[in-house]
NUMISE-231066 format. One record per residue (C-alpha): x, z, y. Coordinates in pm, 1 decimal. Layout:
BEGIN
<site x="X" z="Z" y="Y"/>
...
***
This chain:
BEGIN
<site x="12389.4" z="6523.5" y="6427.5"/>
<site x="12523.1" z="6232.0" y="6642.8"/>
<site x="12155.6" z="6044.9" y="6627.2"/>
<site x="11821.0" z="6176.5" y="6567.3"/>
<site x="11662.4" z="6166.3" y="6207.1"/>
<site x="11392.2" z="5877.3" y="6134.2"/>
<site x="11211.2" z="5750.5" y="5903.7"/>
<site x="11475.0" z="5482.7" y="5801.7"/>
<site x="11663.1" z="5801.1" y="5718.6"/>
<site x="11427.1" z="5941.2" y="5446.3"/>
<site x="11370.9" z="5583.2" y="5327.8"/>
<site x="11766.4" z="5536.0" y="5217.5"/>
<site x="11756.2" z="5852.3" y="5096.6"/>
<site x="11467.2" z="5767.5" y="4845.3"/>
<site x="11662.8" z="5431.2" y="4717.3"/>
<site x="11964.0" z="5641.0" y="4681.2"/>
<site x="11832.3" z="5905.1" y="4497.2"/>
<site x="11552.7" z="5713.8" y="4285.8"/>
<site x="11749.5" z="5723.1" y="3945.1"/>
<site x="11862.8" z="6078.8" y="3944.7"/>
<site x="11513.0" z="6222.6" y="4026.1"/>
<site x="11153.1" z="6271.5" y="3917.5"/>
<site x="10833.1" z="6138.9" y="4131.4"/>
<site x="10616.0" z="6406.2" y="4129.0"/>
<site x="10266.0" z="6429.4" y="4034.5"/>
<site x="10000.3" z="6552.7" y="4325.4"/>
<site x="9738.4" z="6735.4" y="4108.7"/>
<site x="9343.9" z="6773.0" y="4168.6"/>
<site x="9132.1" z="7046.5" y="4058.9"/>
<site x="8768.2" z="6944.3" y="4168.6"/>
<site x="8607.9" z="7309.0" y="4021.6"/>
<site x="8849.8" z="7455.9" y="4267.3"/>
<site x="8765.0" z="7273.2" y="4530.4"/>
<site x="8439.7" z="7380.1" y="4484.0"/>
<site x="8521.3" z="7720.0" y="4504.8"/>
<site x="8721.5" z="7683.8" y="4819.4"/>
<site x="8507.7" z="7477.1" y="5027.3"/>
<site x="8797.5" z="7201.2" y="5055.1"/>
<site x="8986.1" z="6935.1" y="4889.5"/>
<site x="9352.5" z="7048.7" y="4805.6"/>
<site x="9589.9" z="6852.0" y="4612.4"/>
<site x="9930.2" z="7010.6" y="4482.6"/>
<site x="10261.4" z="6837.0" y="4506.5"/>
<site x="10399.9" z="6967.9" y="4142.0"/>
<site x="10808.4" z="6970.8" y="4251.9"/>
<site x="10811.9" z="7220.2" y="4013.0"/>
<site x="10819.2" z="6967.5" y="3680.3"/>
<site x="11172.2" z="6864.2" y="3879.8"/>
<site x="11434.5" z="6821.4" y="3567.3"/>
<site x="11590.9" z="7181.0" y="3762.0"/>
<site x="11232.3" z="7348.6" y="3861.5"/>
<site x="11261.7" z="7289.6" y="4232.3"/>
<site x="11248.7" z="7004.4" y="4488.6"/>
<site x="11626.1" z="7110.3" y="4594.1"/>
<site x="11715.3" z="6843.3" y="4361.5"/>
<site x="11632.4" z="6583.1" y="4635.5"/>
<site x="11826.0" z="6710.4" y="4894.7"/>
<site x="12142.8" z="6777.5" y="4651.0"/>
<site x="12179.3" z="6466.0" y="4543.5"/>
<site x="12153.1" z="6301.4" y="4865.8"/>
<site x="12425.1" z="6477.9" y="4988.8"/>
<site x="12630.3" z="6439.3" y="4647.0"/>
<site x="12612.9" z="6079.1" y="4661.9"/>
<site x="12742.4" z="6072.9" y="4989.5"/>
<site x="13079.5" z="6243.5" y="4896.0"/>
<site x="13419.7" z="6048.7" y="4980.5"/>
<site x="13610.9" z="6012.9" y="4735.5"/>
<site x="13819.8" z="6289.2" y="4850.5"/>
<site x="13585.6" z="6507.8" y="4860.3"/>
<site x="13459.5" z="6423.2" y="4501.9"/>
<site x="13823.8" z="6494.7" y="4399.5"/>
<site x="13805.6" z="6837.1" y="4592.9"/>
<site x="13460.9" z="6991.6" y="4487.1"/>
<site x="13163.9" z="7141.9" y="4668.6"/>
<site x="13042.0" z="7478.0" y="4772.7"/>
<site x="12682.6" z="7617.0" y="4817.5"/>
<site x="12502.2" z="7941.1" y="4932.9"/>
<site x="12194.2" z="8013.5" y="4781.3"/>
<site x="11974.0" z="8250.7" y="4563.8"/>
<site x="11901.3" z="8014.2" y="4283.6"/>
<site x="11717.4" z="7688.6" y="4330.6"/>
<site x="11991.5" z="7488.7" y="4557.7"/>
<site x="12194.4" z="7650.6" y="4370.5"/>
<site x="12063.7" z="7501.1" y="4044.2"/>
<site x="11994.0" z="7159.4" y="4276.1"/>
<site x="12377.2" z="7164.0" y="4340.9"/>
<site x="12554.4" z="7235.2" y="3999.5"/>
<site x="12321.5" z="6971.9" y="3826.5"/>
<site x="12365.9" z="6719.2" y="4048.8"/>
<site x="12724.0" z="6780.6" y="4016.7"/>
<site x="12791.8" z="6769.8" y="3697.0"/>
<site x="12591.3" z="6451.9" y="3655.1"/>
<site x="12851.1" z="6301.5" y="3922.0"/>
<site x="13144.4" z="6421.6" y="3740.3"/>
<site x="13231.8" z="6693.9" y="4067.1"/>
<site x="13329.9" z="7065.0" y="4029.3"/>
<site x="13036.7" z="7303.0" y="4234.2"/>
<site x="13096.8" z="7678.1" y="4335.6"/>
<site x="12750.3" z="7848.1" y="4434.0"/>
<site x="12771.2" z="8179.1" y="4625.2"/>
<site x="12474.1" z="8381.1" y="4522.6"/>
<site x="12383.1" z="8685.7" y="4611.3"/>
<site x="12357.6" z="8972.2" y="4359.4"/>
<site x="11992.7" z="9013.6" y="4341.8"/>
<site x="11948.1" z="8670.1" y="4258.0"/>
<site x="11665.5" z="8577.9" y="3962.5"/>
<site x="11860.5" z="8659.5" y="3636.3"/>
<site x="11650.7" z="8315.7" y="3531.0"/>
<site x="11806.6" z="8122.9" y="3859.2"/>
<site x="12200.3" z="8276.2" y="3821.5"/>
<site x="12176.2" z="8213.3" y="3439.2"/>
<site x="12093.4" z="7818.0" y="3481.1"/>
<site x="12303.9" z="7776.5" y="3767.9"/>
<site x="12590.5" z="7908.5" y="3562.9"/>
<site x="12464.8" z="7720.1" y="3222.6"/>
<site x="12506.7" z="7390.0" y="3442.2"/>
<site x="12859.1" z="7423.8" y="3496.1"/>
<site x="12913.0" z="7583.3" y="3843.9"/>
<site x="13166.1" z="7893.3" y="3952.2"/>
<site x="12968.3" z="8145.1" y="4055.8"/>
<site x="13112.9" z="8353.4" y="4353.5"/>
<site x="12877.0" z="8685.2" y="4422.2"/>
<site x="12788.8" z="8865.7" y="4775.1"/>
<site x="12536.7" z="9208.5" y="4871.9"/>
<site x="12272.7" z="9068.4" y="5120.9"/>
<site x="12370.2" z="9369.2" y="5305.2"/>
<site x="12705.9" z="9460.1" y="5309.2"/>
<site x="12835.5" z="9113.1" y="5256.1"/>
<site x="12881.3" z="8845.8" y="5523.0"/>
<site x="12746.0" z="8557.0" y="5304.6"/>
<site x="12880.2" z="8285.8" y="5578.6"/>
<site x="13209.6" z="8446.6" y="5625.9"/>
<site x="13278.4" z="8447.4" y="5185.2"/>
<site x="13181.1" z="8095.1" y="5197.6"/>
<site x="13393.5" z="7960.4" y="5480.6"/>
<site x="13715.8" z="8134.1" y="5345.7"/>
<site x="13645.6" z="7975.5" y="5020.2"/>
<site x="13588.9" z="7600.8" y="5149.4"/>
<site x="13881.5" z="7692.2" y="5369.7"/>
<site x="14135.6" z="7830.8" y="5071.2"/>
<site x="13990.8" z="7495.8" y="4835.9"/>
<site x="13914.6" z="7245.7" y="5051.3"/>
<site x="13565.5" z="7266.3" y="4932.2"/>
<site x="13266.5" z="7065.2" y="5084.1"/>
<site x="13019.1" z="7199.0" y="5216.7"/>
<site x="12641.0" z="7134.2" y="5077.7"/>
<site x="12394.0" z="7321.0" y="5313.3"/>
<site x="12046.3" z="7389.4" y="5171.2"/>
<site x="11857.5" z="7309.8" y="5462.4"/>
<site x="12059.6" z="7242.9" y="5808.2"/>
<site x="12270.6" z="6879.1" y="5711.3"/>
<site x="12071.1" z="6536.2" y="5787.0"/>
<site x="12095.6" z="6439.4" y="5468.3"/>
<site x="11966.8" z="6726.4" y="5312.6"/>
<site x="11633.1" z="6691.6" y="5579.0"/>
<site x="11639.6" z="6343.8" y="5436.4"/>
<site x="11634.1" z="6379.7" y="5068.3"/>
<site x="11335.1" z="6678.7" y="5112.1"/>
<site x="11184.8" z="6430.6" y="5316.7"/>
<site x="11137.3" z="6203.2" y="5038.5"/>
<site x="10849.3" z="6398.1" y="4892.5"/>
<site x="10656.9" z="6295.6" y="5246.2"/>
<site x="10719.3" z="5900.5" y="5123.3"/>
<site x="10544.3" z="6040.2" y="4773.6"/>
<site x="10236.9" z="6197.5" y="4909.6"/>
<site x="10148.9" z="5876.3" y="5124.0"/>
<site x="10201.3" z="5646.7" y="4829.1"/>
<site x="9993.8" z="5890.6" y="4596.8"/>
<site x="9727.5" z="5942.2" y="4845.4"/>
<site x="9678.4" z="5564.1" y="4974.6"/>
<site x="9653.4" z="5490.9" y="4601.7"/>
<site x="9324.1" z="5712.3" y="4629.1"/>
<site x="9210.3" z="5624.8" y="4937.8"/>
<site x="9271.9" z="5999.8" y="5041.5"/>
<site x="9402.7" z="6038.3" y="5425.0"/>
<site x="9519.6" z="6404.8" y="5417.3"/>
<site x="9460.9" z="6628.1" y="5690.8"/>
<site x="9730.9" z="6926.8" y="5620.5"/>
<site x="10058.5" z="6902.0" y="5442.2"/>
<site x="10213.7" z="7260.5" y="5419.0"/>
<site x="10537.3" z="7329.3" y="5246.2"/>
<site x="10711.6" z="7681.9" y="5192.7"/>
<site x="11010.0" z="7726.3" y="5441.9"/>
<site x="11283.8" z="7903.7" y="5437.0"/>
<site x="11536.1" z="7727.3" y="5720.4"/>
<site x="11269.0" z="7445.2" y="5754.5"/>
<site x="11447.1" z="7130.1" y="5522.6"/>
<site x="11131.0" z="7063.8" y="5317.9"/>
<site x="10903.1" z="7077.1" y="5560.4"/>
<site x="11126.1" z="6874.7" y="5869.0"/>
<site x="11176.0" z="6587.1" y="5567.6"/>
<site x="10829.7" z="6540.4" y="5547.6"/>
<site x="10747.7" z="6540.7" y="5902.1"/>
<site x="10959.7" z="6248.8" y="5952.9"/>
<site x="10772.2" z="6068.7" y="5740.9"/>
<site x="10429.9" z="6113.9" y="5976.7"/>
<site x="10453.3" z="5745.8" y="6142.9"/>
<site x="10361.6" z="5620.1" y="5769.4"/>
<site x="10012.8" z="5776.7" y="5806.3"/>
<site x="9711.3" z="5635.3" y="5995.6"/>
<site x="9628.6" z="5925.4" y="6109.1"/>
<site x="9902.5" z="6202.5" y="6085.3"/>
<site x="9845.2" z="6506.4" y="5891.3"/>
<site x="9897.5" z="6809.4" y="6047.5"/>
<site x="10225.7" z="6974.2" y="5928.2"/>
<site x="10238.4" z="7375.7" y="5870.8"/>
<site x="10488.8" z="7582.5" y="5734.3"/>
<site x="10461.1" z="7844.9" y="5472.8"/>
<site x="10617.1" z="8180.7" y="5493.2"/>
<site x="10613.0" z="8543.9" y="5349.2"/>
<site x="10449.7" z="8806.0" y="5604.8"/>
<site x="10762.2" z="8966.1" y="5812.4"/>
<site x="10990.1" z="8663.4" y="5723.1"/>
<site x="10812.1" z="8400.7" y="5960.6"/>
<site x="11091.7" z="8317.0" y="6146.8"/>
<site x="10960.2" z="7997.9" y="6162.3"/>
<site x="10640.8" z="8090.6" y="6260.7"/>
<site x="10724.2" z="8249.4" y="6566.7"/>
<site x="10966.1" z="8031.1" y="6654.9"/>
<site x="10742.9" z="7736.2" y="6619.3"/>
<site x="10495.1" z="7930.9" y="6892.6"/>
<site x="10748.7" z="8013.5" y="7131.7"/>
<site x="10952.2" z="7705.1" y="7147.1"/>
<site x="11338.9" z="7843.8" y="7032.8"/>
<site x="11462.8" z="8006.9" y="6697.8"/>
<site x="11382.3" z="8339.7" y="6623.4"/>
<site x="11554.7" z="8620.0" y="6382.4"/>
<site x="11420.1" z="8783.5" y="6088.2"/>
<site x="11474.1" z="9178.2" y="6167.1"/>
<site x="11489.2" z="9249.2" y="5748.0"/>
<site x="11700.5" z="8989.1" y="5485.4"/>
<site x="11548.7" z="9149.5" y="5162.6"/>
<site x="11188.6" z="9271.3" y="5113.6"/>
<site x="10985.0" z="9027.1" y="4965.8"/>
<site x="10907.1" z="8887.8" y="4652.5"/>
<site x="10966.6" z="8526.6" y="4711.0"/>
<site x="11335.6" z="8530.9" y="4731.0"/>
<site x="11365.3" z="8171.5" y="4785.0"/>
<site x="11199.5" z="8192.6" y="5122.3"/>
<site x="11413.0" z="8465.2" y="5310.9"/>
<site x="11659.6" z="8254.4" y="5540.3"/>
<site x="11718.7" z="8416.3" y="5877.9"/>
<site x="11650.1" z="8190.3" y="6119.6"/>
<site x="11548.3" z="7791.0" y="6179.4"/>
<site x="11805.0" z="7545.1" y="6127.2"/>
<site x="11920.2" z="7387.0" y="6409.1"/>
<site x="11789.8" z="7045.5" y="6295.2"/>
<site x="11516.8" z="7121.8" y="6164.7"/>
<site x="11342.7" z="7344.2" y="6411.3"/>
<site x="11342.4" z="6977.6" y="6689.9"/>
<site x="11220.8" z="6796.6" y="6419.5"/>
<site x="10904.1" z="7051.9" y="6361.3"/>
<site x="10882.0" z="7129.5" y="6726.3"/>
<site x="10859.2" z="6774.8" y="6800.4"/>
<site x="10547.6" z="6711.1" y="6529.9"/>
<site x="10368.0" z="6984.7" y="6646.3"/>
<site x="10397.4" z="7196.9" y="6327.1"/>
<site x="10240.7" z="7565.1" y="6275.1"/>
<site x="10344.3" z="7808.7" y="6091.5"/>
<site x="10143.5" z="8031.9" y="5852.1"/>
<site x="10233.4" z="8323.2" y="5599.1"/>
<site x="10086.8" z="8508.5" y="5303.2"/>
<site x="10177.4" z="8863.2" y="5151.8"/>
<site x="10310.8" z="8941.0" y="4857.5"/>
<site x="9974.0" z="9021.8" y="4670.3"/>
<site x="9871.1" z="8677.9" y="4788.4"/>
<site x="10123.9" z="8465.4" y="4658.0"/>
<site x="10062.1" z="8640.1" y="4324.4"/>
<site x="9710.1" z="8582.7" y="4346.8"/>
<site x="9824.2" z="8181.3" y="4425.7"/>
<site x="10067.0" z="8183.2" y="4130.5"/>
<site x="9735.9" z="8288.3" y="3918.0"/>
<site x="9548.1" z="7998.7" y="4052.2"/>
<site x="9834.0" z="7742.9" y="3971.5"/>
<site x="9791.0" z="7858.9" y="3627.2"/>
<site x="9461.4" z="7835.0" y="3568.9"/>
<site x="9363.3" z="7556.2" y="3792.5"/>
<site x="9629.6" z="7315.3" y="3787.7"/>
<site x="9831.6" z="7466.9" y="3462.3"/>
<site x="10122.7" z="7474.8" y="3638.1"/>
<site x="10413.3" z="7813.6" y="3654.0"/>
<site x="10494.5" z="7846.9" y="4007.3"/>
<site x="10762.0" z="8152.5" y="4123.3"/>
<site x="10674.3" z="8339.8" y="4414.4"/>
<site x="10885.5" z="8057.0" y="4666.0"/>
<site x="10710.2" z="7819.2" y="4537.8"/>
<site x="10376.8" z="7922.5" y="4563.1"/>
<site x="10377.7" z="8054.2" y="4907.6"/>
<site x="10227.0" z="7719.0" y="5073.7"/>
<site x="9924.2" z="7727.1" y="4778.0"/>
<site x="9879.6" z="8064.7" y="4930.8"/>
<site x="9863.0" z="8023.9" y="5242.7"/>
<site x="9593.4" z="7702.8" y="5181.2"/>
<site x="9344.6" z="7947.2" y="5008.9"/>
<site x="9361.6" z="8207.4" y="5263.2"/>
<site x="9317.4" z="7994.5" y="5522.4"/>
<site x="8951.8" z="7872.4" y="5443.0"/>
<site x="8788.3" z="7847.4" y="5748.5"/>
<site x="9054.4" z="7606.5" y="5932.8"/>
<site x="9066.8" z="7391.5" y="5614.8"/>
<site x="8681.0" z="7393.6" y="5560.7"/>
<site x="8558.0" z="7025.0" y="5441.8"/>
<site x="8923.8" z="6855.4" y="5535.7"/>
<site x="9216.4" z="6734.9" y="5268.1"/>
<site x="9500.6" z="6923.1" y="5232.1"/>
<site x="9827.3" z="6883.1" y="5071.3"/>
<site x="10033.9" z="7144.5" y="4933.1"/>
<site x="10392.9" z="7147.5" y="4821.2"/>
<site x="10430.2" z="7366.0" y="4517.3"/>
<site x="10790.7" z="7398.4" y="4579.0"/>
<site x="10930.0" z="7567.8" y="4289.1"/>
<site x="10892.1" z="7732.3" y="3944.6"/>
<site x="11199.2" z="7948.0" y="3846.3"/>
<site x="11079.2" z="8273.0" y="3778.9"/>
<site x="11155.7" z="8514.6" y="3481.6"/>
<site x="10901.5" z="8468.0" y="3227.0"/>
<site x="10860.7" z="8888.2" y="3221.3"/>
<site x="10788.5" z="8885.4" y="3599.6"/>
<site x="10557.8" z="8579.4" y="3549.6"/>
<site x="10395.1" z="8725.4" y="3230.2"/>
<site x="10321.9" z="9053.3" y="3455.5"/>
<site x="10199.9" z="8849.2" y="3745.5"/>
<site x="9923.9" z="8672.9" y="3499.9"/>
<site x="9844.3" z="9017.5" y="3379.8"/>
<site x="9747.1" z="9199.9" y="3730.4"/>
<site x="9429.2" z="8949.0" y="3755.0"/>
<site x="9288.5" z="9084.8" y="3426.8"/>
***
């Protein structure tokens, strides 16, 4: 990155990408808040036109493409929702996309990533080197190279979700206290940070992760990027990157983020409470930062907190079964 990430950064992004995605609607449910002792307010990326705020970040980079590179195609690694990001905005600019999934990927996810138009290329999380596949195909096709999380204008396009939640929330005369957004390598939640100097009064930025996948947790508390010991193992599948990207860890370092997580059981019981609360289908991913906000009562007692429901791919079957555990 020759120059540190602003503000001005997220700001082009949003012109840029203002005609090819949806402003999301932050959602209130007053009985809830009730319940919880707090006001929270849900950031609904999942009505995205592809289910996922990935969208933001895609197209950012699409748009961005030389012409050369247009002629050439892209590549992508992911387990579904860049993936989905990738091939739609793609196909809407008229370039060829090959996704690299892994085999375990959502049937849901690999289905609509392939009904969208892109070449799907398939790896084991572990006996394939995921990195290695992708850089021999880029290398063999001259491919592009659209990173989910670690490119500036990636960071920049997520970040354009921070630029929503201030205009929603000055509209209401709300000053929020908390943003968190799920992390994987820490794009969603760096984009938003960068857009702190718009607040009065910055909210405090956390991340949201699955118990024994907090890479970002722990390396937010001691200062340099840390390693996931296990790649598989959890539920939310969109959530299970190794370690910090190397952009976006300075960027959350830098804004004093924390890092939370929630267990399995937990984001289940969130996914429940998106339904019935704000009527909204959230897949595990994308209900791990609603998760961690209700099991963190005590620290958000009497504040305002914001939380980026991130994504709702997930098989209907898995979802129906989800809904059914709470009865």
């Amino acid at each position: 990155m020759s120059a540190p990430l602003t503000l001005a950064d997220v700001e082009a992004a949003a012109a840029r990408i203002a005609p090819h995605v949806e402003a999301t609607p932050l959602l209130a449910a007053p009985l809830l808040d009730e319940e919880i002792g707090f006001r929270l307010l849900v950031k609904a990326e999942n009505l995205q036109p592809i289910g996922a705020f990935k969208l933001r970040g895609a197209f950012n980079q699409i748009l961005q493409l030389t012409e050369e590179e247009r002629r050439r195609g892209i590549i992508a690694v992911s387990s579904g929702n860049h993936a989905q990001a990738v091939a739609f905005a793609a196909r809407a600019m008229g370039v060829s996309a090959t996704i690299v999934m892994p085999r375990d990927a959502p049937r849901v996810k690999l289905e609509r990533t392939k009904a969208l138009g892109a070449r799907v290329e398939f790896y084991d999380r572990l006996s394939n080197d995921r990195d290695a596949l992708t850089r021999r195909l880029a290398e063999q096709e001259g491919l592009r190279f659209i990173h989910p999380y670690d490119d500036p204008r990636t960071i920049a396009g997520q970040g354009t979700i921070g630029l929503e939640i201030f205009a929603q929330t000055r509209a209401k005369d709300i000053a929020p206290d908390a943003i968190i957004a799920s992390c994987s390598g820490g794009g969603l939640a760096a984009g938003i940070a960068l857009t702190s100097p718009l607040f009065e009064r910055a909210p405090q930025m956390f991340t949201a992760e699955p118990a024994g996948f907090d890479d970002m947790r722990r390396s937010l508390e001691n200062g340099a990027a840390q390693i996931n010991p296990a790649l598989t193992g959890s539920i939310c599948d969109a959530l299970l990157a190794p370690t910090p990207g190397r952009h976006t860890l300075p960027i959350l370092l830098a804004c004093g983020a924390q890092g939370l997580t929630a267990t399995d059981a937990q984001v289940e019981a969130a996914m429940r409470v998106a339904a019935e609360h704000f009527r909204i289908v959230l897949e595990p991913g994308g209900a791990a930062a609603l998760a961690c906000a209700l099991i963190e009562r005590e620290r958000f007692a009497g504040k305002t907190v914001v939380v980026v429901a991130s994504g709702g791919n997930v098989d209907r079957k898995d979802f129906a079964s989800i809904l059914d555990r709470s009865r």
